[in-house]
C-alpha positions as CSV (number, residue, x, y, z in Angstrom):
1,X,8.0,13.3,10.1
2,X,5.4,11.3,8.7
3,X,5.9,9.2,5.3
4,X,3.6,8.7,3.2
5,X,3.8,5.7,0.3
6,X,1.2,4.3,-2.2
7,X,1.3,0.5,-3.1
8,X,0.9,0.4,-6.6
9,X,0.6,-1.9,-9.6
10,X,-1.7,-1.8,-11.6
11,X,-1.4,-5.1,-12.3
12,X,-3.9,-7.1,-9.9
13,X,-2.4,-10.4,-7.9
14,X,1.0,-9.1,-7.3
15,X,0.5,-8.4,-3.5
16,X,-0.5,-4.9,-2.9
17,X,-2.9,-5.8,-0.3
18,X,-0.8,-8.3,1.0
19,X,1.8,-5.6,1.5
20,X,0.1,-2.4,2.8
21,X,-1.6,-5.0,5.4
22,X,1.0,-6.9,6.6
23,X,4.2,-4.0,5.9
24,X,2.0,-1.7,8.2
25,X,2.1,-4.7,10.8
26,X,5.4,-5.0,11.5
27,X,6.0,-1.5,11.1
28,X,3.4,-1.1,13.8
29,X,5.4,-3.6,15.7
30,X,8.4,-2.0,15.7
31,X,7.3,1.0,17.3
32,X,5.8,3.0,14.7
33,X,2.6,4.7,14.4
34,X,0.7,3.5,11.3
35,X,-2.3,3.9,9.1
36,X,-3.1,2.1,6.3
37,X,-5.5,4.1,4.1
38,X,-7.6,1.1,2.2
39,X,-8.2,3.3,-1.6
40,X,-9.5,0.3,-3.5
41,X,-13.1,-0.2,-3.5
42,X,-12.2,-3.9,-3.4
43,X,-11.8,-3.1,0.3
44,X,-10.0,-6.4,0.9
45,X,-7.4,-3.9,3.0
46,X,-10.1,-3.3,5.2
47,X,-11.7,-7.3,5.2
48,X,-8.0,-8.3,6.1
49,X,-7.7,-6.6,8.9
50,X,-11.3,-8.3,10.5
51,X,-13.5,-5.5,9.2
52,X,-16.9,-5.9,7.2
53,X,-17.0,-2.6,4.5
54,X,-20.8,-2.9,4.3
55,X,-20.7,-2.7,7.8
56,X,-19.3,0.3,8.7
57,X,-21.4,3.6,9.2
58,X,-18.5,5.7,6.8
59,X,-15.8,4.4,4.8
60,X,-13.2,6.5,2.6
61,X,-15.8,7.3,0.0
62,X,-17.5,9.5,2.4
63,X,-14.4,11.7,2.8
64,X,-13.3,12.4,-0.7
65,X,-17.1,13.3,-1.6
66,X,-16.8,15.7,1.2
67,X,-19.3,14.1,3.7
68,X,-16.9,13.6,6.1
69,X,-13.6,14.0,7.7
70,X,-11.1,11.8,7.5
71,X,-10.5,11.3,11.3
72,X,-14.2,10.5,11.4
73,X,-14.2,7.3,9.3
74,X,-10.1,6.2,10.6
75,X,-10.9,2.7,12.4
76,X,-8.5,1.0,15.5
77,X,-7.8,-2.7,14.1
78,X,-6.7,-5.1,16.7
79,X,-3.1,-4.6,16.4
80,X,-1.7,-1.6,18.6
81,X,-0.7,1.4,17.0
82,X,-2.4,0.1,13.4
83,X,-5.4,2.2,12.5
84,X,-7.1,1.8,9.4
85,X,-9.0,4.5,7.2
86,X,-11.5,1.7,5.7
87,X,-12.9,1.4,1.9
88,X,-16.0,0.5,0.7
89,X,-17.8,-0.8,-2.5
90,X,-18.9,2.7,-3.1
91,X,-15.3,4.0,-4.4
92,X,-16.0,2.5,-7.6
93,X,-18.6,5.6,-8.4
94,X,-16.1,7.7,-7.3
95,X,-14.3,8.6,-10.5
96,X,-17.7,9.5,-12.4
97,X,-19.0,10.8,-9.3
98,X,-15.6,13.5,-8.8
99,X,-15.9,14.5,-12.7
100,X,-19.7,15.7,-12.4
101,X,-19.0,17.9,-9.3
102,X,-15.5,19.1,-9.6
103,X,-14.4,20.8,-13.0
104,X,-10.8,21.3,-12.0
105,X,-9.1,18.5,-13.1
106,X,-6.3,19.5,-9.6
107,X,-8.5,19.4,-7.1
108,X,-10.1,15.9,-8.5
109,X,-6.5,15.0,-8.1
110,X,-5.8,16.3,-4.7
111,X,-9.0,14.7,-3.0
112,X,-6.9,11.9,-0.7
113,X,-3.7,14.3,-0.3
114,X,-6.1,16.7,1.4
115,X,-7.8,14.3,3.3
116,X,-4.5,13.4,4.5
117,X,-3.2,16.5,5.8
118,X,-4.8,17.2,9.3
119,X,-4.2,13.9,10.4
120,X,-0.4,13.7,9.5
121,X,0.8,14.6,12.6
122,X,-0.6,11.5,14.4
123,X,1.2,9.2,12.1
124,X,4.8,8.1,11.6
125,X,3.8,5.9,8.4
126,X,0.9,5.9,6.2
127,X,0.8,3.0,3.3
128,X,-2.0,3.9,0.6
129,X,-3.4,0.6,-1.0
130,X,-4.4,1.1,-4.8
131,X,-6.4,-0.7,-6.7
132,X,-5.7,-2.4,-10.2
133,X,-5.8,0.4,-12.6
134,X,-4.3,3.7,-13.3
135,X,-7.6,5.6,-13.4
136,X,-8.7,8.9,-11.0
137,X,-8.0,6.7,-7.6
138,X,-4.6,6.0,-8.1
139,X,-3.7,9.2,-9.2
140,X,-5.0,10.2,-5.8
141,X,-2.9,8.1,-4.0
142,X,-0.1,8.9,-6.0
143,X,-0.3,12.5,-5.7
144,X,-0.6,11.9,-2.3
145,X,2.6,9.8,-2.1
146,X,5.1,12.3,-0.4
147,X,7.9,9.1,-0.2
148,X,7.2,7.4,-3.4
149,X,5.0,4.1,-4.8
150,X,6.3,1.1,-3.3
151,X,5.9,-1.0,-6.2
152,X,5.6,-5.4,-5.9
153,X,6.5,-7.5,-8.6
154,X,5.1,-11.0,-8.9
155,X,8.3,-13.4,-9.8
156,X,6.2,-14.9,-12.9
157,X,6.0,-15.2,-16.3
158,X,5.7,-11.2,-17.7
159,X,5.9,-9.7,-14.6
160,X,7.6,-6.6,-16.1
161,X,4.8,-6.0,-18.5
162,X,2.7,-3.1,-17.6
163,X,5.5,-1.6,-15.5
164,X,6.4,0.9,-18.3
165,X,3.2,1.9,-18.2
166,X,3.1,3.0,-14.5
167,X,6.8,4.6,-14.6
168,X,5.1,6.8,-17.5
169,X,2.1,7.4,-15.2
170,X,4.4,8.2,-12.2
171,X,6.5,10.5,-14.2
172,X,3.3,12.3,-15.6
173,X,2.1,12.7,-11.7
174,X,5.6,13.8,-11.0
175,X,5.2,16.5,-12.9
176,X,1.7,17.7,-12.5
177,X,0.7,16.7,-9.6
178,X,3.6,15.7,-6.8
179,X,7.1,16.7,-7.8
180,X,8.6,14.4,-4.4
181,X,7.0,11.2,-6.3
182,X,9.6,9.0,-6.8
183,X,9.4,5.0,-7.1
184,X,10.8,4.4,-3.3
185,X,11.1,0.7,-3.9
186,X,10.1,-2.4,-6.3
187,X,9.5,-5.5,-3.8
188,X,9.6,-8.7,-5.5
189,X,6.8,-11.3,-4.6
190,X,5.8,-14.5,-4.9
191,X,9.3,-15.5,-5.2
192,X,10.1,-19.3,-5.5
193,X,13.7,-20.4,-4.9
194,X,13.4,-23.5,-6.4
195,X,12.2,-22.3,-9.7
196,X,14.2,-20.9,-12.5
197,X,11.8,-18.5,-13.7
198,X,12.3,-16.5,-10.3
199,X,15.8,-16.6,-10.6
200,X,15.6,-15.1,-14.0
201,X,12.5,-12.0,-13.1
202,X,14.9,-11.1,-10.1
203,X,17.9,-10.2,-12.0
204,X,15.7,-9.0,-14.9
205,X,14.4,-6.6,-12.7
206,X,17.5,-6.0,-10.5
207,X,19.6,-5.2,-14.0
208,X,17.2,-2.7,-14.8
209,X,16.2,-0.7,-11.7
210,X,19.2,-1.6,-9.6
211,X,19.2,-0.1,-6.2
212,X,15.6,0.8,-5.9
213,X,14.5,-2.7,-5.7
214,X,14.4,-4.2,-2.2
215,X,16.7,-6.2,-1.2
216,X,13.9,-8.3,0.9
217,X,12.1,-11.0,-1.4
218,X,8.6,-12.0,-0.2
219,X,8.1,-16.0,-0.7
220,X,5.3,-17.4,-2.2
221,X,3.2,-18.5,1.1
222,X,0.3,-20.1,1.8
223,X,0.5,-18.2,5.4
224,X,0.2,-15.2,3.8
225,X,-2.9,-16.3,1.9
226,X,-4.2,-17.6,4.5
227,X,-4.0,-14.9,7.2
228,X,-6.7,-12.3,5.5
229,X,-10.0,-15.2,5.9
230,X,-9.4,-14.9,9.3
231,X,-9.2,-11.3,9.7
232,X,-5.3,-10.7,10.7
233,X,-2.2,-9.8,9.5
234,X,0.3,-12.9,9.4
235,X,2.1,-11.1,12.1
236,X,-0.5,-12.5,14.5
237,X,-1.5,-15.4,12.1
238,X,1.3,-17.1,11.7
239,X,4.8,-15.3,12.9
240,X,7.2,-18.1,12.5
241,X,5.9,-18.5,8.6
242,X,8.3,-18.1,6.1
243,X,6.2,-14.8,4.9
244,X,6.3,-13.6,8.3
245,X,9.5,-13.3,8.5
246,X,10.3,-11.4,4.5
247,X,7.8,-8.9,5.9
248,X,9.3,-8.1,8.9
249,X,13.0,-7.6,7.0
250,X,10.7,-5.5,4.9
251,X,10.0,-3.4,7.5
252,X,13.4,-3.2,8.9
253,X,14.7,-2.5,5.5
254,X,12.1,0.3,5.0
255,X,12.9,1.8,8.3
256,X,16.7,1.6,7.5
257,X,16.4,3.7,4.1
258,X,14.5,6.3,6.3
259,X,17.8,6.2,9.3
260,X,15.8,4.9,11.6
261,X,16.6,2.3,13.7
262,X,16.0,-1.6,12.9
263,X,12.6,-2.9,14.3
264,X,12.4,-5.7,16.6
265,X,9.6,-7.3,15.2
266,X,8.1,-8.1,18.7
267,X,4.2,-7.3,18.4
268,X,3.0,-6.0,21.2
């Protein structure tokens, strides 16, 4: 079986990158065959796992404009078991692009999911990392979602604002587009013990979504900022860190809500 979850916020800073990068890591660690698909024409997905976008010969754009297949462009990062289907700057013509040449609204909609499909059977776990907005490329990726949008949450100051806005959006793509979609988790980031304005976001957002928020908190870091100049996930970067270790619950927590058993952690 083969899950398939979007990272998605529209708000950007929250840790989306951070997430599908170094989530896939430890899930990668623990066994599990992984492929993070890097949606956001940002492509820092792809530059934080030691790749150069302008330097590849294909990238994701070249799939969903039907140039390409997608096992064409998927890329073998350094870590075992941890490929990467890379972005480039190009995505960001890809909304005006899709509306000139496809008139069905469903099928602009369905351009990743169907990408997806001949490959699932190679993966145990694919994490889709979305860019900053709710416009044509997240509704791919969210369509595409079989398992839900793993959601982060930065522990600051109006951290819930703009989170109505993507339930509505999920809901509507529930709907039309991916009746599984469900909001599999909200991960809360950036969190800072020693400050009272965590404290107070966590059980904001624990009151109000209960059980689907995760109980693993990611810290704020300065590993985890650190570890995508140099190309690697903080697995590898920095493993005793502090953000090392909330991903690697994250990834045994993840596993756990799907019966499987808990990772190790041990990269191999």
């Amino acid at each position: 079986m083969t899950y398939i979850y979007a990272i998605a916020n529209q708000k950007g800073g929250v840790g989306k990158t951070t997430t599908a990068v170094n989530l896939g890591a430890y899930l990668a660690a623990a066994g599990q065959r992984v492929l993070i698909v890097d949606i956001d024409p940002q492509a820092n997905a792809t530059s934080s796992l030691g790749l150069v976008a302008s330097q590849l010969p294909r990238s994701l754009y070249d799939v969903l404009v039907g140039e390409t297949n997608l096992a064409d462009v998927i890329t073998l990062t350094n870590r075992m078991r941890l490929d990467l289907a890379p972005s480039s700057h190009a995505l960001a013509a890809l909304e005006t692009e899709a509306v000139e040449a496809i008139s069905d609204p469903f099928r602009r909609s369905y351009l990743l999911r169907d990408a997806l499909t001949p490959t699932l059977h190679r993966y145990d776990y694919i994490l889709i990392d979305s860019p900053p907005s709710l416009g044509l490329i997240t509704v791919n990726a969210l369509a595409a979602a079989s398992d839900g949008a793993i959601v982060p949450v930065q522990c600051e100051y109006l951290a819930m604002e703009g989170l109505g806005q993507l339930m509505n959006t999920v809901e509507r793509v529930q709907k039309a587009l991916n009746p599984r979609l469900t909001i599999a988790g909200l991960l809360l980031t950036m969190h800072d013990s020693r400050v009272n304005l965590s404290a107070q976001v966590e059980e904001e957002v624990r009151s109000y979504f209960g059980d689907r928020v995760f109980q693993t908190m990611v810290p704020r870091n300065i590993r985890l900022g650190e570890a995508p100049s140099f190309g690697e996930p903080v697995a590898t970067y920095a493993p005793n860190s502090a953000g090392a270790m909330a991903y690697q619950a994250l990834a045994a927590e993840l596993m756990a809500r799907n019966g499987a058993e808990q990772p190790e952690g041990v990269l191999t």
